[in-house]
N, CA and C atoms as an extended XYZ file, in Angstrom:
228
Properties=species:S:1:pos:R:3:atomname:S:1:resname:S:1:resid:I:1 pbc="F F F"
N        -5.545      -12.029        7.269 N   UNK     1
C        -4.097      -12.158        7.418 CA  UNK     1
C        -3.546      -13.018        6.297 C   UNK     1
N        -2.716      -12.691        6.018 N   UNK     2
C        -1.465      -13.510        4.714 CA  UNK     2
C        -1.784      -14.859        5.569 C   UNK     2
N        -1.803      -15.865        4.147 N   UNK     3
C        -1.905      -17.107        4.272 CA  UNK     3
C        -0.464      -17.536        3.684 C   UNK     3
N         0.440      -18.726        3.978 N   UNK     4
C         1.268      -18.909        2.992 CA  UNK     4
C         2.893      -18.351        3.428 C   UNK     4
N         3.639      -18.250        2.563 N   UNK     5
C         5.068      -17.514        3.034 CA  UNK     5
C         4.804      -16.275        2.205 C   UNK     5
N         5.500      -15.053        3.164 N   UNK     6
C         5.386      -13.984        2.134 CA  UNK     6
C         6.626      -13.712        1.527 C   UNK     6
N         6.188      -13.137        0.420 N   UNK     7
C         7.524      -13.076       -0.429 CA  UNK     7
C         7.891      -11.757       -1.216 C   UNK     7
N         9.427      -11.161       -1.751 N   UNK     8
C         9.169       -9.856       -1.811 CA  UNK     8
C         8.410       -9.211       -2.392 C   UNK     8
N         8.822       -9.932       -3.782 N   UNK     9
C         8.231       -9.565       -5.215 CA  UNK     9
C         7.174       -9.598       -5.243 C   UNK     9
N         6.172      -10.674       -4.453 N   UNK    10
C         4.660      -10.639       -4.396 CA  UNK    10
C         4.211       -9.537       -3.757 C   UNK    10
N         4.325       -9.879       -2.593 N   UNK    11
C         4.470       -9.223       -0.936 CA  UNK    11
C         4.375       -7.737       -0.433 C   UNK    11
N         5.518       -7.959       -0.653 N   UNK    12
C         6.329       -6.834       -0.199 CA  UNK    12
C         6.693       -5.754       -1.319 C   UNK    12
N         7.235       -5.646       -2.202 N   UNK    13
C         7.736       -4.673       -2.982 CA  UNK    13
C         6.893       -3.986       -3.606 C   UNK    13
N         5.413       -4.514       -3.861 N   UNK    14
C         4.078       -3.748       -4.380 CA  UNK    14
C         3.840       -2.944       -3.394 C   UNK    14
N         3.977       -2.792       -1.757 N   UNK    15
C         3.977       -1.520       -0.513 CA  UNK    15
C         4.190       -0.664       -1.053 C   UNK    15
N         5.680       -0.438       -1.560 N   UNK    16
C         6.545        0.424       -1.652 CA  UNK    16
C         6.242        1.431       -3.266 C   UNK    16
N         5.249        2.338       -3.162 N   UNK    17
C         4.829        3.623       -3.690 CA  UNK    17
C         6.000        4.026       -4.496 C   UNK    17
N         5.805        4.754       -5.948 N   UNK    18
C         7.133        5.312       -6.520 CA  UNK    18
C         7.795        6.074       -5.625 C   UNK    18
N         6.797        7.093       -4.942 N   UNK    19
C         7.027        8.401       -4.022 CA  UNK    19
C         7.769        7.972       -3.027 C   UNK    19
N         7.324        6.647       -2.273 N   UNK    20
C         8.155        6.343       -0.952 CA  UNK    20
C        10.166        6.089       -1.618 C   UNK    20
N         9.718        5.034       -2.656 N   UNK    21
C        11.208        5.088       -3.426 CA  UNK    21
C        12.206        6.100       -3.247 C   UNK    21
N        11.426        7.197       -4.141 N   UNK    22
C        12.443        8.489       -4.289 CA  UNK    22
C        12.614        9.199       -2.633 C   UNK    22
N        11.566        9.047       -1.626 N   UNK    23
C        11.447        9.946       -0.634 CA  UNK    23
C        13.114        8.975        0.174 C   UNK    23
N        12.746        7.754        0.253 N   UNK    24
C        13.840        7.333        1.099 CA  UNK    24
C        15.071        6.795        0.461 C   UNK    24
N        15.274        7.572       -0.905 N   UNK    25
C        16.428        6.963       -1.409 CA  UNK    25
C        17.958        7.088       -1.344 C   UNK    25
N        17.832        8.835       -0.005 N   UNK    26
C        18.754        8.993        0.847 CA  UNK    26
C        19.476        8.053        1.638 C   UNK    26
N        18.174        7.392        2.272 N   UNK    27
C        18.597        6.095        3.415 CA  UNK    27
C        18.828        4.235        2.699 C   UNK    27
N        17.926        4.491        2.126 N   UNK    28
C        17.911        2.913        0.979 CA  UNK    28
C        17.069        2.950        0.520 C   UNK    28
N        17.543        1.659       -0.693 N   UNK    29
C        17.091        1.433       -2.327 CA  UNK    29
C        15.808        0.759       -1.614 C   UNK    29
N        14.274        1.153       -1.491 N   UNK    30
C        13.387        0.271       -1.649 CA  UNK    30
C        12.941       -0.669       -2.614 C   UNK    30
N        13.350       -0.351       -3.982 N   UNK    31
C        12.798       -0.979       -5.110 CA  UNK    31
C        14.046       -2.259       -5.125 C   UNK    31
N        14.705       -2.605       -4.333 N   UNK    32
C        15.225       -3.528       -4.406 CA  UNK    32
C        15.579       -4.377       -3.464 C   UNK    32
N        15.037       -5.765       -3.597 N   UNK    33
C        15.483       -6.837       -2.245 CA  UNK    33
C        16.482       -6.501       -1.112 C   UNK    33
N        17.987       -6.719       -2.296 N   UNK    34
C        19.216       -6.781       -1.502 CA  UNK    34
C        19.170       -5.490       -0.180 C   UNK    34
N        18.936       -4.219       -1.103 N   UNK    35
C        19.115       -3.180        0.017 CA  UNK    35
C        17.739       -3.401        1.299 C   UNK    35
N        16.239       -3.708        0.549 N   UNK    36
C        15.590       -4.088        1.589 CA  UNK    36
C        15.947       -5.276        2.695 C   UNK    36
N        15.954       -5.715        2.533 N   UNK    37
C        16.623       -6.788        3.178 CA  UNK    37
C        17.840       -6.288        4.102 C   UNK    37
N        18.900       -5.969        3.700 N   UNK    38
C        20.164       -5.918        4.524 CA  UNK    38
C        19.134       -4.429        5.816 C   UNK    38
N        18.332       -3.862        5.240 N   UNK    39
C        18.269       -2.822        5.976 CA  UNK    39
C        16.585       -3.303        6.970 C   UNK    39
N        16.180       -4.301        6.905 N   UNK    40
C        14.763       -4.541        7.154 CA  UNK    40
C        14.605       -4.002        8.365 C   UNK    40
N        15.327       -4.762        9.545 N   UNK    41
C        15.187       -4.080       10.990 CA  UNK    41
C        14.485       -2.880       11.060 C   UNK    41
N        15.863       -1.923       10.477 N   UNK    42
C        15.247       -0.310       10.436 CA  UNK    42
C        14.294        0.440        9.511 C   UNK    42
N        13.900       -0.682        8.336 N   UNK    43
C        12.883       -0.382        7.972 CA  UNK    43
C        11.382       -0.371        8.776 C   UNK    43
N        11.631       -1.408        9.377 N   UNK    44
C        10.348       -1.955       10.476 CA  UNK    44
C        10.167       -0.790       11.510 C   UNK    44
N        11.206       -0.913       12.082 N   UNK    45
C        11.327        0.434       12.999 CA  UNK    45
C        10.598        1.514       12.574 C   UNK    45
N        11.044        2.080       11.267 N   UNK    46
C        10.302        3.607       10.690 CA  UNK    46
C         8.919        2.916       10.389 C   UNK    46
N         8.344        1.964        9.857 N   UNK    47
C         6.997        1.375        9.671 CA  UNK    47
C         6.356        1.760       10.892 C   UNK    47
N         6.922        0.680       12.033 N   UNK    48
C         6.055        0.880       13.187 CA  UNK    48
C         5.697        2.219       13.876 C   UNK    48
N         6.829        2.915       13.984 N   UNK    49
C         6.511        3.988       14.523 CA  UNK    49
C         5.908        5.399       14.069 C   UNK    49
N         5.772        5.134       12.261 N   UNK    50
C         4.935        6.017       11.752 CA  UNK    50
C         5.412        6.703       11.380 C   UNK    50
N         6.945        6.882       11.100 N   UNK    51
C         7.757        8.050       10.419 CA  UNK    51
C         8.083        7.462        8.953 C   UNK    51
N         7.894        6.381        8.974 N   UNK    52
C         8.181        6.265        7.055 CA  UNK    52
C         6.618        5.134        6.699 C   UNK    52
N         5.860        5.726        5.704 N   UNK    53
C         6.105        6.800        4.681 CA  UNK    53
C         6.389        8.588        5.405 C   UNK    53
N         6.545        9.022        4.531 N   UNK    54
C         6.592       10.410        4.567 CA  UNK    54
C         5.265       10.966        5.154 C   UNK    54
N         4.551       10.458        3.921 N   UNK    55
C         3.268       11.319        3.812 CA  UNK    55
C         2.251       10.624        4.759 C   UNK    55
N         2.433        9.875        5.694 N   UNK    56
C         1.408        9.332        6.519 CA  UNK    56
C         1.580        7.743        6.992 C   UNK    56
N         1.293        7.050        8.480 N   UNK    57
C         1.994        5.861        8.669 CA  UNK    57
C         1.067        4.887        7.875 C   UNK    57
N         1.597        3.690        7.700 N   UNK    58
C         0.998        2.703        6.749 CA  UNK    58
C        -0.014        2.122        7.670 C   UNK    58
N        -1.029        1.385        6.794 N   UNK    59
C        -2.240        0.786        7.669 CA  UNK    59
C        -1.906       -0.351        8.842 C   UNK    59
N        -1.917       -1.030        9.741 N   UNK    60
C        -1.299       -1.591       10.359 CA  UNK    60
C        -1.350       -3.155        9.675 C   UNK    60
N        -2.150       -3.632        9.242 N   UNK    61
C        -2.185       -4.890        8.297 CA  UNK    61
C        -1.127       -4.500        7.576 C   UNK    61
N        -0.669       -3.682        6.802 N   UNK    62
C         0.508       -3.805        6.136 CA  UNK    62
C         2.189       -3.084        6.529 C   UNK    62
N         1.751       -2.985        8.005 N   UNK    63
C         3.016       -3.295        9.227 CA  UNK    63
C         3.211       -4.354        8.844 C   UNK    63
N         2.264       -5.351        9.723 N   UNK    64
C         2.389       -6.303       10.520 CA  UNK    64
C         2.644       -7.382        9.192 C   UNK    64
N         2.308       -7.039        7.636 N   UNK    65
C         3.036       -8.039        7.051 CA  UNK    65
C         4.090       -8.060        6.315 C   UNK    65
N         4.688       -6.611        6.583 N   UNK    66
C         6.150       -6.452        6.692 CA  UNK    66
C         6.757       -7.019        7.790 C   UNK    66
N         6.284       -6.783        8.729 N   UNK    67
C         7.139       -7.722       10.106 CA  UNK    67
C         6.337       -9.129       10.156 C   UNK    67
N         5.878      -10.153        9.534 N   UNK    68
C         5.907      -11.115        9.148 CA  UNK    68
C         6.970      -11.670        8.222 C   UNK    68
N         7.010      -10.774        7.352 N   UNK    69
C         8.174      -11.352        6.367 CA  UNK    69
C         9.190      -10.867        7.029 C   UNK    69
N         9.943       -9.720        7.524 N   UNK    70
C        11.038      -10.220        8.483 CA  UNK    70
C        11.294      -10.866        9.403 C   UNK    70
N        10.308      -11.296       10.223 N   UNK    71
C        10.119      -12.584       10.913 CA  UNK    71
C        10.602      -13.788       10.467 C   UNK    71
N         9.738      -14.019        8.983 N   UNK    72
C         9.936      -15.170        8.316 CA  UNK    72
C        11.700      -15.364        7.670 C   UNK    72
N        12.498      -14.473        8.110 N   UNK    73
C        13.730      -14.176        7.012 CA  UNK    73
C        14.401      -13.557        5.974 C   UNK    73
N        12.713      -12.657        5.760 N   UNK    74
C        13.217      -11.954        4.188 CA  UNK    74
C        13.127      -12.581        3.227 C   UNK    74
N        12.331      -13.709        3.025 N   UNK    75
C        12.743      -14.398        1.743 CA  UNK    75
C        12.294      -13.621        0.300 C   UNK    75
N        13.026      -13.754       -0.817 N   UNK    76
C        13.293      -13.290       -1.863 CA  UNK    76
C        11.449      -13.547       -2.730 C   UNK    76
């Protein structure tokens, strides 16, 4: 498990696949904080339940440290 605070740029924004980018760029900007962030909730939502990515749900270690860092606030 993540030791530490997680953070996007470390964290978080290396998840996010070119493919997932373009796939959800209907709904929001992944490659960027602000839109991640304002939208995290419902990002978590599609995480957990296995509908985003597209192509298959993410491993659950890297759920659960997406919903750590929204836990933690989102920090930048």
């Amino acid at each position: 498990m993540q030791q530490g605070a997680i953070g996007y740029e470390g964290d978080i924004r290396p998840l996010f696949r070119d493919k997932d980018i373009s796939s959800m760029s209907m709904a929001f900007d992944l490659a960027y904080y602000d839109d991640v962030r304002a939208n995290a909730d419902q990002i978590l939502a599609h995480l957990s339940d296995g509908s985003m990515p597209c192509d298959g749900p993410w491993p659950k270690e890297q759920v659960e440290l997406f919903r750590g860092w929204v836990d933690g606030g989102c920090p930048a």
